[in-house]
mmCIF file of the N, C-alpha and C atoms, coordinates in Angstrom:
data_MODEL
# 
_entry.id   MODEL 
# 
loop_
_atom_site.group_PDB 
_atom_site.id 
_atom_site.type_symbol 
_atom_site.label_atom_id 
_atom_site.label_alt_id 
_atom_site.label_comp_id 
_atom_site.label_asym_id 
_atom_site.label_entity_id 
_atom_site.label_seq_id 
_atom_site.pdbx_PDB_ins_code 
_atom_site.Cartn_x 
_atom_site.Cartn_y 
_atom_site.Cartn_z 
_atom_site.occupancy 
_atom_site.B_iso_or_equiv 
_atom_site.pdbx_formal_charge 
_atom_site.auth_seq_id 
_atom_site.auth_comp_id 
_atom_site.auth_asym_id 
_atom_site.auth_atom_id 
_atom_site.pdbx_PDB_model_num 
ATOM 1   N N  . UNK A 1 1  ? 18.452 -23.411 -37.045 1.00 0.00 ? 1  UNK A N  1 
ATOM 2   C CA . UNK A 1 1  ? 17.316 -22.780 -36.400 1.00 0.00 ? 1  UNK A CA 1 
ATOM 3   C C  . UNK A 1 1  ? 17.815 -21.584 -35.586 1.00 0.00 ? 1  UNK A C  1 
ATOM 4   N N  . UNK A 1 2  ? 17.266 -20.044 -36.199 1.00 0.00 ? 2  UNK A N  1 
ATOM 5   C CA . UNK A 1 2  ? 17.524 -19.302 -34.747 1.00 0.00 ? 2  UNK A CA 1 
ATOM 6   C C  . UNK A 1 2  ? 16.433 -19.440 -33.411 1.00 0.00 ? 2  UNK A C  1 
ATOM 7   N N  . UNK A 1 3  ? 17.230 -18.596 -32.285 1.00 0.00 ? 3  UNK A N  1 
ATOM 8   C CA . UNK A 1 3  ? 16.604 -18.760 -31.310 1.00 0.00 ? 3  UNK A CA 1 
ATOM 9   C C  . UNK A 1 3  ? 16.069 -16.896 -31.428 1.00 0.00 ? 3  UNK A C  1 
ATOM 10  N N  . UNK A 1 4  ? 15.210 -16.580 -30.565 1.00 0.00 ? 4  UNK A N  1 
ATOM 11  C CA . UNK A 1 4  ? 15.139 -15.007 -29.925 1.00 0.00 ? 4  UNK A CA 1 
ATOM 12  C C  . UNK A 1 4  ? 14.655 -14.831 -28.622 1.00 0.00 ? 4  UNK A C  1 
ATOM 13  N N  . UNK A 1 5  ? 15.143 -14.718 -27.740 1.00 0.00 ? 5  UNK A N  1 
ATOM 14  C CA . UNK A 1 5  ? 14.707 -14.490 -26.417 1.00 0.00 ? 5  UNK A CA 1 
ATOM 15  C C  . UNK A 1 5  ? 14.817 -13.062 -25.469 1.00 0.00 ? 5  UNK A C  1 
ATOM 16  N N  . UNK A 1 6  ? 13.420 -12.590 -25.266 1.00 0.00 ? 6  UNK A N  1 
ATOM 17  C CA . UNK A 1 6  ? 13.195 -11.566 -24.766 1.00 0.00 ? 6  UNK A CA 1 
ATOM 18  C C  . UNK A 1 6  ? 12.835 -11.688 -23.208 1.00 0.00 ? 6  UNK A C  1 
ATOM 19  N N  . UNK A 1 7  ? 12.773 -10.417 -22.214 1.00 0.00 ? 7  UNK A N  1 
ATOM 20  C CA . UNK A 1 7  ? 12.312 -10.309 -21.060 1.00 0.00 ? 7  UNK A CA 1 
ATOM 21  C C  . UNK A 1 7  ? 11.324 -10.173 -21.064 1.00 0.00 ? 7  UNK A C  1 
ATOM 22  N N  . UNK A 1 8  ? 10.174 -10.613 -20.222 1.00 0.00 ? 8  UNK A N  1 
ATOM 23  C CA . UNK A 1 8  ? 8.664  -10.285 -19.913 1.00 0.00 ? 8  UNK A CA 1 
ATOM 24  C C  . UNK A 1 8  ? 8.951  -10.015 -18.610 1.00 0.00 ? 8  UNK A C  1 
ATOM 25  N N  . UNK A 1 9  ? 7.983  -8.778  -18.669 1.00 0.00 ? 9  UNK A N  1 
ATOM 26  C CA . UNK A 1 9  ? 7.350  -8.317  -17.115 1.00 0.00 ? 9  UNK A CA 1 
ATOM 27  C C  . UNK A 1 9  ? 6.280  -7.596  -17.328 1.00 0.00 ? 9  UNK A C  1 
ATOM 28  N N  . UNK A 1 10 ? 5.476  -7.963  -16.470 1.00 0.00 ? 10 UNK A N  1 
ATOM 29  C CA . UNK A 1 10 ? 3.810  -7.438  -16.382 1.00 0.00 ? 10 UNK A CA 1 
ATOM 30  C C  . UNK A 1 10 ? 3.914  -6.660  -15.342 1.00 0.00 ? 10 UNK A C  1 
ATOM 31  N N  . UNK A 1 11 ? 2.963  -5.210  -16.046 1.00 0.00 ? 11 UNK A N  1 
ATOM 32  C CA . UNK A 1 11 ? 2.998  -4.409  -15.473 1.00 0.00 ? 11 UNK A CA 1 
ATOM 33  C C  . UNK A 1 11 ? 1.540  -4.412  -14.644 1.00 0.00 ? 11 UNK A C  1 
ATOM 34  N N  . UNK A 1 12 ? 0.883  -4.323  -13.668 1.00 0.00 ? 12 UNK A N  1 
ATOM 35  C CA . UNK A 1 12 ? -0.595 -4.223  -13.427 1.00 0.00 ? 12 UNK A CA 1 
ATOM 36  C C  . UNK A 1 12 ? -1.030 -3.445  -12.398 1.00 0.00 ? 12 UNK A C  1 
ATOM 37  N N  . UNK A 1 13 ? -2.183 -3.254  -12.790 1.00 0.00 ? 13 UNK A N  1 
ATOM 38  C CA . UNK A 1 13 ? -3.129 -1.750  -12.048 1.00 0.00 ? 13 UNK A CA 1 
ATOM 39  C C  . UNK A 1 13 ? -3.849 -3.407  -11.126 1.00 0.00 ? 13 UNK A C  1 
ATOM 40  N N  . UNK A 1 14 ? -3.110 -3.104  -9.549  1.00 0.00 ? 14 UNK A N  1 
ATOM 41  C CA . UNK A 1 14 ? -4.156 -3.713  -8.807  1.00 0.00 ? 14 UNK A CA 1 
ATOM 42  C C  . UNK A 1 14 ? -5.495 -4.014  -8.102  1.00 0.00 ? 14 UNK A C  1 
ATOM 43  N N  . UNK A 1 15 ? -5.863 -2.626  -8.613  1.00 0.00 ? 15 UNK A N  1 
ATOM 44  C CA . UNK A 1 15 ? -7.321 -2.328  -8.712  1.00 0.00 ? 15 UNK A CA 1 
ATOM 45  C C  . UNK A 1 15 ? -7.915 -3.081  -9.448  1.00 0.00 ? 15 UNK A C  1 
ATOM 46  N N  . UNK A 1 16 ? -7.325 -4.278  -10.473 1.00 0.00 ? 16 UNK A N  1 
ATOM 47  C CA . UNK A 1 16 ? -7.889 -4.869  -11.281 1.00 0.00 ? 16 UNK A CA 1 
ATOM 48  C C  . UNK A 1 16 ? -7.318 -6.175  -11.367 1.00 0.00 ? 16 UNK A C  1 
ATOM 49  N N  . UNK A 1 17 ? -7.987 -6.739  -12.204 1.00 0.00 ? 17 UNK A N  1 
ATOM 50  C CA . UNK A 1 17 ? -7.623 -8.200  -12.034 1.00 0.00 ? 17 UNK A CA 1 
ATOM 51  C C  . UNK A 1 17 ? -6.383 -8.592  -12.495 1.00 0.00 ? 17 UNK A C  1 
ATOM 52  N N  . UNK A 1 18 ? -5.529 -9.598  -11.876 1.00 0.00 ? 18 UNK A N  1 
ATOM 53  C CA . UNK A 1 18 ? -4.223 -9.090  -12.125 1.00 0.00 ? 18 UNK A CA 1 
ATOM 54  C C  . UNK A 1 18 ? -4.037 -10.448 -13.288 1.00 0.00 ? 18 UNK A C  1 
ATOM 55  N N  . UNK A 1 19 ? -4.379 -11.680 -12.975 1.00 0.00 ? 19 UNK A N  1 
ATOM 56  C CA . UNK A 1 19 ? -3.714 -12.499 -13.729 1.00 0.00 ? 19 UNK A CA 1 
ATOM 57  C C  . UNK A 1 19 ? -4.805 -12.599 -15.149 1.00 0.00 ? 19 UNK A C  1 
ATOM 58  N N  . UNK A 1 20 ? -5.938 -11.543 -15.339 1.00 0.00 ? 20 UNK A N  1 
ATOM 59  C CA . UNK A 1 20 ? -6.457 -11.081 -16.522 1.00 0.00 ? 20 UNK A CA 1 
ATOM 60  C C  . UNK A 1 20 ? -5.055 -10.354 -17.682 1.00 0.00 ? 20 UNK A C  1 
ATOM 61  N N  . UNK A 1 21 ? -4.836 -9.105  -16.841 1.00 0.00 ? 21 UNK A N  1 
ATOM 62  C CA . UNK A 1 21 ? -3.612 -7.832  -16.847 1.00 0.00 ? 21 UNK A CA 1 
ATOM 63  C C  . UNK A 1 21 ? -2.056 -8.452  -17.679 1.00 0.00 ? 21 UNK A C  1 
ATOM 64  N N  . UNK A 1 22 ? -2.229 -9.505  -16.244 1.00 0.00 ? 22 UNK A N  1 
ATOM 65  C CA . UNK A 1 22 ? -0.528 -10.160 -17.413 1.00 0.00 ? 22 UNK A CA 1 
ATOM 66  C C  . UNK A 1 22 ? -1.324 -11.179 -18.219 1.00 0.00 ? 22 UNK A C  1 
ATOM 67  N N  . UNK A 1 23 ? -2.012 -12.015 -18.251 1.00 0.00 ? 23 UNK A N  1 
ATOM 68  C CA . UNK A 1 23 ? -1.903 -13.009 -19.870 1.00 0.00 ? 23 UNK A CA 1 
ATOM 69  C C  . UNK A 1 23 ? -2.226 -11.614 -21.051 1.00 0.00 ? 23 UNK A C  1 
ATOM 70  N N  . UNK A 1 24 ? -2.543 -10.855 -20.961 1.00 0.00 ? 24 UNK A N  1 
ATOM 71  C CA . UNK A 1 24 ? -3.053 -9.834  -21.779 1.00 0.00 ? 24 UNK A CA 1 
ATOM 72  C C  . UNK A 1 24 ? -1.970 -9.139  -22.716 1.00 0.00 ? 24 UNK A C  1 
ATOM 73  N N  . UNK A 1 25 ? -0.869 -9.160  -21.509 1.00 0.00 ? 25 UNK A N  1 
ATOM 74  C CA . UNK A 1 25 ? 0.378  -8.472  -21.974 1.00 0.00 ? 25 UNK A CA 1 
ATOM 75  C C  . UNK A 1 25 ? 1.087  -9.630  -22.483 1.00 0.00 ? 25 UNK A C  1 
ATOM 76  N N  . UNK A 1 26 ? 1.004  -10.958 -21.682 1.00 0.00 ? 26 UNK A N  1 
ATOM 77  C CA . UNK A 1 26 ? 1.606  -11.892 -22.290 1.00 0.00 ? 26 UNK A CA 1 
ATOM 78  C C  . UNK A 1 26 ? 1.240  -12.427 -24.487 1.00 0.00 ? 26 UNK A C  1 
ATOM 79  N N  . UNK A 1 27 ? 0.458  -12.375 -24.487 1.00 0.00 ? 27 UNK A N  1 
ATOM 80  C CA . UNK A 1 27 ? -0.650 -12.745 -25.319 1.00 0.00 ? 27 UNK A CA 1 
ATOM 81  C C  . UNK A 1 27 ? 0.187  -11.587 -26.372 1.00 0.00 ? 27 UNK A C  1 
ATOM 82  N N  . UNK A 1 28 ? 0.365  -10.291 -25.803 1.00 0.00 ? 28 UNK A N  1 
ATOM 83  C CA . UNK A 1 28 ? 0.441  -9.294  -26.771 1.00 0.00 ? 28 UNK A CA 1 
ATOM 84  C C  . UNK A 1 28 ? 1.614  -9.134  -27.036 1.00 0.00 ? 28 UNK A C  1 
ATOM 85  N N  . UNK A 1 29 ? 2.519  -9.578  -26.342 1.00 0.00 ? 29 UNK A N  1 
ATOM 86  C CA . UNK A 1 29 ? 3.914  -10.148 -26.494 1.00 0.00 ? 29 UNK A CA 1 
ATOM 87  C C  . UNK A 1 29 ? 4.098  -10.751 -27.541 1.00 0.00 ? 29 UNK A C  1 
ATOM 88  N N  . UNK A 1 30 ? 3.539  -11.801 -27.494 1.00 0.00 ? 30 UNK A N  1 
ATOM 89  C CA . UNK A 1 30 ? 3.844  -12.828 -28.002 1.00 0.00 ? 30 UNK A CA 1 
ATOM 90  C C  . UNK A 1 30 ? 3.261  -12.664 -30.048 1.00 0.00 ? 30 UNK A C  1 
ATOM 91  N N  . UNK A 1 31 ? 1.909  -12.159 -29.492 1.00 0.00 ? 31 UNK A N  1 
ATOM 92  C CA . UNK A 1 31 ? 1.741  -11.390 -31.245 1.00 0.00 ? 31 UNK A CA 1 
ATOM 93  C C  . UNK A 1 31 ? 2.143  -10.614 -31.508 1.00 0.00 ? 31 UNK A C  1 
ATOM 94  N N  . UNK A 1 32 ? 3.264  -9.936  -30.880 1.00 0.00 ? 32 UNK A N  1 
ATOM 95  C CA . UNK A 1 32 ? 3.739  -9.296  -31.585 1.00 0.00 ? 32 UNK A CA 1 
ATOM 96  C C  . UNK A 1 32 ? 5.671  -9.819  -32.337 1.00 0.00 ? 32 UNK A C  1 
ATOM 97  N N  . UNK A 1 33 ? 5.533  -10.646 -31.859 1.00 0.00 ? 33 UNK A N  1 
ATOM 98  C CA . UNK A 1 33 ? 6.346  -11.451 -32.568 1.00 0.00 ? 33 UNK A CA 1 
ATOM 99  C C  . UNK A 1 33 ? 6.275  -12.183 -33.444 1.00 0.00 ? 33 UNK A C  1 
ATOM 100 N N  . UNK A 1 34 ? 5.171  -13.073 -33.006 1.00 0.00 ? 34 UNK A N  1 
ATOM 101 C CA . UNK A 1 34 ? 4.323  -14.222 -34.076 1.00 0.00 ? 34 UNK A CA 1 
ATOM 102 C C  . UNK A 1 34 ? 4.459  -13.281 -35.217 1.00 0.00 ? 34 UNK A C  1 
ATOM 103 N N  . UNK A 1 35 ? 4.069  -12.051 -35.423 1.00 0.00 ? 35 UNK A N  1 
ATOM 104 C CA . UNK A 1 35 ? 3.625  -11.144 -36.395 1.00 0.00 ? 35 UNK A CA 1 
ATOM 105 C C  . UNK A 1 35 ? 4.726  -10.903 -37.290 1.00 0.00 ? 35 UNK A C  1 
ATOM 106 N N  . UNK A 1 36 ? 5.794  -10.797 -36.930 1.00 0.00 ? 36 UNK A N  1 
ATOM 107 C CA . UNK A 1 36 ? 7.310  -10.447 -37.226 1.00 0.00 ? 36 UNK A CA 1 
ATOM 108 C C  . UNK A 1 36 ? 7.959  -11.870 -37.883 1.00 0.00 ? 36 UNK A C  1 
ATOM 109 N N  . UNK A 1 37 ? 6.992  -13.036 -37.689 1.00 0.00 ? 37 UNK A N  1 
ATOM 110 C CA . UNK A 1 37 ? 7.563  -14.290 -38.513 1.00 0.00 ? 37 UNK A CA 1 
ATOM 111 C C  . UNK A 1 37 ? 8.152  -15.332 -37.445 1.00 0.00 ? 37 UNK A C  1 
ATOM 112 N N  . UNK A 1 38 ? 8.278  -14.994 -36.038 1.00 0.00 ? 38 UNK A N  1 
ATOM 113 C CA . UNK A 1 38 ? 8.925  -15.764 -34.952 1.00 0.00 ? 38 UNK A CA 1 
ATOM 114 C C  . UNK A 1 38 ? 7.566  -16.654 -34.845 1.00 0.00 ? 38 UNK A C  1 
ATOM 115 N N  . UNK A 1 39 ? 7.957  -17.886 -33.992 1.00 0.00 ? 39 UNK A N  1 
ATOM 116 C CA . UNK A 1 39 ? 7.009  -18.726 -33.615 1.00 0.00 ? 39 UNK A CA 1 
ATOM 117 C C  . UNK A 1 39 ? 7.783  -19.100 -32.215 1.00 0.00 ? 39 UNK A C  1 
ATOM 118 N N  . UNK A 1 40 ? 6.557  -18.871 -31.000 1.00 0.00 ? 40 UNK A N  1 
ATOM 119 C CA . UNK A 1 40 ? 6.415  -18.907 -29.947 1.00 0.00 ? 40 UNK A CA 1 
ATOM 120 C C  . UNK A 1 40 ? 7.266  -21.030 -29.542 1.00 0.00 ? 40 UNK A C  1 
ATOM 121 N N  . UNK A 1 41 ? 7.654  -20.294 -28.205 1.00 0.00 ? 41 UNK A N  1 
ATOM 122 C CA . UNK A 1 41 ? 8.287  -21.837 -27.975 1.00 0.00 ? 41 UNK A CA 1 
ATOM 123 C C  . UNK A 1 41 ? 7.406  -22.048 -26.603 1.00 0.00 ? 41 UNK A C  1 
ATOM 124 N N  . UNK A 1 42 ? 8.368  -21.096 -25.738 1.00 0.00 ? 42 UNK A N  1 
ATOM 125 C CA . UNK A 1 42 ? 8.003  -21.221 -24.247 1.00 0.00 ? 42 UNK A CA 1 
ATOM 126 C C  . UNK A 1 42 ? 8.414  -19.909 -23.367 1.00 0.00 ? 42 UNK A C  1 
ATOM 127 N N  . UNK A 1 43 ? 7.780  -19.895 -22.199 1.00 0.00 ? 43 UNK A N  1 
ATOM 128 C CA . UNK A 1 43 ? 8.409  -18.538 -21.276 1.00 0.00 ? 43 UNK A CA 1 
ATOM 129 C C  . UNK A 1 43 ? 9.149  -19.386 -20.264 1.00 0.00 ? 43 UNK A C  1 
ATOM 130 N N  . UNK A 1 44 ? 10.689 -19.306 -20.247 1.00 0.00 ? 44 UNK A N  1 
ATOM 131 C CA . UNK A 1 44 ? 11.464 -19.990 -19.584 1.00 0.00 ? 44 UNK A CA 1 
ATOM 132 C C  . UNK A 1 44 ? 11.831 -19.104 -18.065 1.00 0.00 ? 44 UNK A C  1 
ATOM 133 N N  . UNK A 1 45 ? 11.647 -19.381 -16.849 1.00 0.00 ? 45 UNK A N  1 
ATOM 134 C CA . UNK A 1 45 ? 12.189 -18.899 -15.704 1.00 0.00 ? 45 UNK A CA 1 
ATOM 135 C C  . UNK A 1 45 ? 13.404 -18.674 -15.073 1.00 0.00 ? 45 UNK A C  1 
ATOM 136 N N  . UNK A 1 46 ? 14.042 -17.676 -15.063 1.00 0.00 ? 46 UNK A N  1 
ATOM 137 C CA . UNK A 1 46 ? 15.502 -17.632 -14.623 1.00 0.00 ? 46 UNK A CA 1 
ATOM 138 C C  . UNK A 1 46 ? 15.377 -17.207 -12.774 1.00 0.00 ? 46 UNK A C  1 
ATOM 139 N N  . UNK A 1 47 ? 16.460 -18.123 -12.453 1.00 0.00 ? 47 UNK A N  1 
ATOM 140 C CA . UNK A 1 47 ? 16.549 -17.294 -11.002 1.00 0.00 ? 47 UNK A CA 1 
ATOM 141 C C  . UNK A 1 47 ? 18.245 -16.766 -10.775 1.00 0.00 ? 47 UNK A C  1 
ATOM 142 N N  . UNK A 1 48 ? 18.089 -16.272 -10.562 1.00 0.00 ? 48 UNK A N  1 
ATOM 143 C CA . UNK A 1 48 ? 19.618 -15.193 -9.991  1.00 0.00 ? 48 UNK A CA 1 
ATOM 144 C C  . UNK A 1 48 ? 19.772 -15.363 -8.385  1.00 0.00 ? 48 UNK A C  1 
ATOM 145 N N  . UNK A 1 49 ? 21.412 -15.517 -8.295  1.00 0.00 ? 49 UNK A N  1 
ATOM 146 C CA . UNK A 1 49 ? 21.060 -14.860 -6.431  1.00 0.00 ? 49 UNK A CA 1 
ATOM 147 C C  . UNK A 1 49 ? 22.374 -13.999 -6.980  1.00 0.00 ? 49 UNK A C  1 
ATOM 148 N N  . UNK A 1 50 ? 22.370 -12.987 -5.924  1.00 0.00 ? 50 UNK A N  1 
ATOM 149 C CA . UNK A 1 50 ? 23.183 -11.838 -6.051  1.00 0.00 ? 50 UNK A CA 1 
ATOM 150 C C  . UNK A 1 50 ? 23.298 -11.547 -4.917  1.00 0.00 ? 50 UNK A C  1 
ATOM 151 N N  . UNK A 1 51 ? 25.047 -12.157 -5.351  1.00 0.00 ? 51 UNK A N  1 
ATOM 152 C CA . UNK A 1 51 ? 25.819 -12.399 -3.243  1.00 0.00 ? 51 UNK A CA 1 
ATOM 153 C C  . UNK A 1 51 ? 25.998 -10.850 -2.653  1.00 0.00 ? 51 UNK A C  1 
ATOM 154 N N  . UNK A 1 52 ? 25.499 -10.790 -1.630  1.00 0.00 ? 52 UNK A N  1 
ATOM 155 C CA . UNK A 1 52 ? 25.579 -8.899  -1.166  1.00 0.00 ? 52 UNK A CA 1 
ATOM 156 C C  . UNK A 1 52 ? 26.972 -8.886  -0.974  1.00 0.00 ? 52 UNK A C  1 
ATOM 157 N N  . UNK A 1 53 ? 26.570 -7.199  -1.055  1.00 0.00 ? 53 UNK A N  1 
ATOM 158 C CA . UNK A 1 53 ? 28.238 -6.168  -0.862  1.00 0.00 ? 53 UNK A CA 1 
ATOM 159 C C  . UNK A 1 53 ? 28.279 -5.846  0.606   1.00 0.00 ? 53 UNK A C  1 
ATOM 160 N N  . UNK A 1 54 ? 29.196 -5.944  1.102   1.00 0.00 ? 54 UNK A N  1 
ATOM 161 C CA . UNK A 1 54 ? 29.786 -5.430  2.483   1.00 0.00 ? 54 UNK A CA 1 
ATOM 162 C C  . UNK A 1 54 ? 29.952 -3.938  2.952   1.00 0.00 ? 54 UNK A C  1 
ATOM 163 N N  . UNK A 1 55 ? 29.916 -3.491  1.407   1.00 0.00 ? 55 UNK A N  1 
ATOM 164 C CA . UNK A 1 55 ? 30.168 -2.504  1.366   1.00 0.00 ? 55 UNK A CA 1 
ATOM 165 C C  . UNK A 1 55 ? 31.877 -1.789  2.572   1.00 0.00 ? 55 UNK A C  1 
ATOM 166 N N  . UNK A 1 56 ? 32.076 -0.664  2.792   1.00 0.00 ? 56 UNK A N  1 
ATOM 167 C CA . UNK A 1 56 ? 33.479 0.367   3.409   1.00 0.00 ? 56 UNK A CA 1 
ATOM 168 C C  . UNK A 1 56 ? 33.057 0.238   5.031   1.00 0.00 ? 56 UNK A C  1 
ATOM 169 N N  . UNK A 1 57 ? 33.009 -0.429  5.718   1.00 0.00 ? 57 UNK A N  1 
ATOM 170 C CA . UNK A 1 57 ? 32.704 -0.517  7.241   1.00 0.00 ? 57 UNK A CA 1 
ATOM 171 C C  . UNK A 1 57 ? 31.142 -0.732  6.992   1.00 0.00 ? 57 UNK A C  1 
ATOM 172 N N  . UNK A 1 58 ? 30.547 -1.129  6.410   1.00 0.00 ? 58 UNK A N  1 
ATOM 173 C CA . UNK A 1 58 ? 29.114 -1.425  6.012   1.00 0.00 ? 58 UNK A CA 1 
ATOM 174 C C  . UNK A 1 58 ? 28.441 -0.336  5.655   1.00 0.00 ? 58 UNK A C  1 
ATOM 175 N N  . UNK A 1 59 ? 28.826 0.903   4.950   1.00 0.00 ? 59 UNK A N  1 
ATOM 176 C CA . UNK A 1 59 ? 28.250 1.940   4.249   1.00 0.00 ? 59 UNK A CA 1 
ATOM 177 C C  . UNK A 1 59 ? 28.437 1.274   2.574   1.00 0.00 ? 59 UNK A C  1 
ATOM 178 N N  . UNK A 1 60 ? 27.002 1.605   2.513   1.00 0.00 ? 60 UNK A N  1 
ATOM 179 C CA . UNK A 1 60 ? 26.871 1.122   0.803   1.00 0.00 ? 60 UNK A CA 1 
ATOM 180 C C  . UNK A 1 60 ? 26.459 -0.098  0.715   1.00 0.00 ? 60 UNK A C  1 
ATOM 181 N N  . UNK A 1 61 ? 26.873 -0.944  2.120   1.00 0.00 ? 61 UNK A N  1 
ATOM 182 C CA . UNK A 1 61 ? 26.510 -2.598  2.259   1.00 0.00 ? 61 UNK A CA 1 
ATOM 183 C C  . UNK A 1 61 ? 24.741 -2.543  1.730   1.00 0.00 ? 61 UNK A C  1 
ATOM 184 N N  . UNK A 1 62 ? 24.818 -3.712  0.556   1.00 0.00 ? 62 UNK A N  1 
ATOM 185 C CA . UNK A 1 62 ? 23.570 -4.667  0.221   1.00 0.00 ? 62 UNK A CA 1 
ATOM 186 C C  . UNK A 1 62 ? 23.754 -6.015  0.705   1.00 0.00 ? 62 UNK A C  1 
ATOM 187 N N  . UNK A 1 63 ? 22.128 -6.323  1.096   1.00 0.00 ? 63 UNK A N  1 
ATOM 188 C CA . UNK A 1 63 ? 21.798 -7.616  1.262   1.00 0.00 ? 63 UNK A CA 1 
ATOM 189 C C  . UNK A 1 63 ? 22.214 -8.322  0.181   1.00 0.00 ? 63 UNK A C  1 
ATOM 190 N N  . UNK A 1 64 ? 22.581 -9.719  0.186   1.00 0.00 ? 64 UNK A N  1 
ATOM 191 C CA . UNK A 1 64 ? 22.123 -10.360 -1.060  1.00 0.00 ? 64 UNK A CA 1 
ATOM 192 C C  . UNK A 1 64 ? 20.547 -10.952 -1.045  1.00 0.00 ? 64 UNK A C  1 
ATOM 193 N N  . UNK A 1 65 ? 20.655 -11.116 -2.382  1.00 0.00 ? 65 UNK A N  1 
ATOM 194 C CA . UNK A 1 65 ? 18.878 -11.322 -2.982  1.00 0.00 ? 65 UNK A CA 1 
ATOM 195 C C  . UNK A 1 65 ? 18.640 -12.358 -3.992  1.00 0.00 ? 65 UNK A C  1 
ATOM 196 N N  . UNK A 1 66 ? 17.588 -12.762 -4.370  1.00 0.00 ? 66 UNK A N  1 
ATOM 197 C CA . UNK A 1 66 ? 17.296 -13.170 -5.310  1.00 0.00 ? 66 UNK A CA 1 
ATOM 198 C C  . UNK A 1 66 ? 16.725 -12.690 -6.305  1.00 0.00 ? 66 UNK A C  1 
ATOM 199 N N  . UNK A 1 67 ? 16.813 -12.463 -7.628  1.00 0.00 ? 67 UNK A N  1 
ATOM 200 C CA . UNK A 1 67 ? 16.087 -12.201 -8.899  1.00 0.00 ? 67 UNK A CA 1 
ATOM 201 C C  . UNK A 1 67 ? 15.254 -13.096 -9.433  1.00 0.00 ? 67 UNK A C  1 
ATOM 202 N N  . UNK A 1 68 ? 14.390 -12.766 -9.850  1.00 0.00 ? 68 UNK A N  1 
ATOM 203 C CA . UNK A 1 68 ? 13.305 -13.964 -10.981 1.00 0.00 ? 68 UNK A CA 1 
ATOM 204 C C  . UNK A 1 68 ? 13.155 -13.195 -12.117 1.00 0.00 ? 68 UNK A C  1 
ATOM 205 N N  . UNK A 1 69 ? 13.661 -13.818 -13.048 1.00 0.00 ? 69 UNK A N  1 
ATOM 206 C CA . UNK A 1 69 ? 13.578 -13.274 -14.357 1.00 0.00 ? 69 UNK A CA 1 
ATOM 207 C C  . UNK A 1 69 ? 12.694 -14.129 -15.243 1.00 0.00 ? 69 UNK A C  1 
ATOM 208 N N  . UNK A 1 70 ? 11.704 -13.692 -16.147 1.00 0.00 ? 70 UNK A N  1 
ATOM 209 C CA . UNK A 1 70 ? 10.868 -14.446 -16.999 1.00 0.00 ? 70 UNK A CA 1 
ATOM 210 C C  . UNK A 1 70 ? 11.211 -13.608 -18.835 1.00 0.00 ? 70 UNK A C  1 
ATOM 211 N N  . UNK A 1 71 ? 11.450 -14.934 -19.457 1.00 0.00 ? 71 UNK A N  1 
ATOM 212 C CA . UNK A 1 71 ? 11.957 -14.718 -20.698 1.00 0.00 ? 71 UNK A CA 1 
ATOM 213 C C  . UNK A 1 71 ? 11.224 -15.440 -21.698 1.00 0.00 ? 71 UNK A C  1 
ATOM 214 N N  . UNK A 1 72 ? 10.739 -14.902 -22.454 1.00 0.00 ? 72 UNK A N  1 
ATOM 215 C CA . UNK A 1 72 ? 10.246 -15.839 -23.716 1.00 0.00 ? 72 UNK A CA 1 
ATOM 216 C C  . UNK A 1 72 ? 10.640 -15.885 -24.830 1.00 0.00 ? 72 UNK A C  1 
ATOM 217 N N  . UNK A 1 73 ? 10.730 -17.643 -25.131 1.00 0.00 ? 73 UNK A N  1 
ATOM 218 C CA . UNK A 1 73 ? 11.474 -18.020 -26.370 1.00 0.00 ? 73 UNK A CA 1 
ATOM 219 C C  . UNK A 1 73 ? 11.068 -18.288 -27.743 1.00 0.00 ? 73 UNK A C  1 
ATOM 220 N N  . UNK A 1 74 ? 11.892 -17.422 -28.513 1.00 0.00 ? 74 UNK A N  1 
ATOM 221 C CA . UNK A 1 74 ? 10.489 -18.055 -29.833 1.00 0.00 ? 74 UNK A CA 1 
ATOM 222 C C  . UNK A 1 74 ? 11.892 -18.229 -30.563 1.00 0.00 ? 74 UNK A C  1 
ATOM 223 N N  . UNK A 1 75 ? 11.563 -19.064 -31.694 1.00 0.00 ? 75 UNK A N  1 
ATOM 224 C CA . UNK A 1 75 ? 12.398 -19.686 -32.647 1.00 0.00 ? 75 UNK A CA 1 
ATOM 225 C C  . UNK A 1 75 ? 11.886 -19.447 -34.238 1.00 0.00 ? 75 UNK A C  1 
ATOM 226 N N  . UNK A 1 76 ? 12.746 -19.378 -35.107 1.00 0.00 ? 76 UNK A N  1 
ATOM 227 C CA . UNK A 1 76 ? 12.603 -19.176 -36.439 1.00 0.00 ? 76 UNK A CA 1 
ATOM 228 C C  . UNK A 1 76 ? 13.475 -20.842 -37.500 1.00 0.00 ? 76 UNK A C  1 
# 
């Protein structure tokens, strides 16, 4: 079985309804794979932390942070 796993991120005009905006993009994601012969699995959640830099006497210094990454998996 292959796997294929892509990044999702929704882009949205907040003037508008937002969780309309992303299933929309989600949805269109996703046919557009379905379309290509993949079959949809799941959108799996990644979290990251990203230990900060100290940076040269604290010039350049970053916080550390967290990332949330959203990926969806489809399989063949």
């Amino acid at each position: 079985m292959e796997h294929k796993v892509i990044p999702f991120v929704a882009s949205i005009d907040l003037k508008k309804d937002a969780s309309t905006q992303i299933a929309e993009q989600l949805e269109s994601a996703i046919k557009y794979h379905t379309d290509k012969g993949w079959k949809y699995v799941r959108v799996e959640n990644i979290t990251t932390f990203v230990h900060a830099e100290l940076g040269c006497f604290g010039i350049g210094a970053r916080p550390a942070q967290t990332l949330f990454t959203h990926l969806i998996v489809f399989e063949k």
